[in-house]
N, C-alpha and C positions, 0 to 999 in steps of 0.2 A: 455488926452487920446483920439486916434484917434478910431473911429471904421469904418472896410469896408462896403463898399459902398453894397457888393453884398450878405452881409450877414446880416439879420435883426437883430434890438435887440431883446436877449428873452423876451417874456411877464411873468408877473407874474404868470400868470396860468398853471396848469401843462395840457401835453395834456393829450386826452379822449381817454383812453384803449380801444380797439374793443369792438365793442358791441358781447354779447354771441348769436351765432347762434340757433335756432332750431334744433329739429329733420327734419322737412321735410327741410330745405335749405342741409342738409346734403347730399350727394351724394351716402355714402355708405348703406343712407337705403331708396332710391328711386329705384322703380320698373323698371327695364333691360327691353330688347326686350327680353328675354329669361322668363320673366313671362307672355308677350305677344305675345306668338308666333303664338298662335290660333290665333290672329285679323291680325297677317301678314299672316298667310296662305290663312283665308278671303277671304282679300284683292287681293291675288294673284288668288284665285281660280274666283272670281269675275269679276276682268280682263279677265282673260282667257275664261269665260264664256261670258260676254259683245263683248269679238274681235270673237265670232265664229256665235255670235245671228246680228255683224253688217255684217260679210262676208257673211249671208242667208237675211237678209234682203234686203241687196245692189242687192244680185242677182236676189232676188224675187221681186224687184225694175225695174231691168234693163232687166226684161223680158224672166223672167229664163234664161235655158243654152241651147242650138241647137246641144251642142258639137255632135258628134257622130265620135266615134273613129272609125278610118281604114278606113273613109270617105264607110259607108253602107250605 
């Protein structure tokens, strides 16, 4: 009896059924961006508040502003 080359012989052993997962590897009972959405607003309101505190201090940096509209 010939056997192929690109197909192994069976081993005696059976294989190993998946392992049982947990509850937390579970997808449908980890917490969404939508039980989180206070730490994304945060985050946004954060930002927003960080870009407006570096456009006054750049300026209060660069020697305030001379602007004077309608050249008075």
């Amino acid at each position: 009896m010939t056997v192929p080359v690109d197909h192994p012989t069976p081993s005696g052993e059976e294989p190993q059924p998946p392992a049982d997962h947990t509850a937390e590897d579970d997808y449908a009972t980890r917490r969404g961006i939508e039980d989180r959405s206070w730490l994304l607003a945060a985050v946004v309101i954060a930002f927003i508040v960080l870009a407006f505190v570096g456009m006054i201090a750049l300026t209060a940096l660069g020697g305030g502003t001379d602007y004077v509209p309608w050249g008075e």
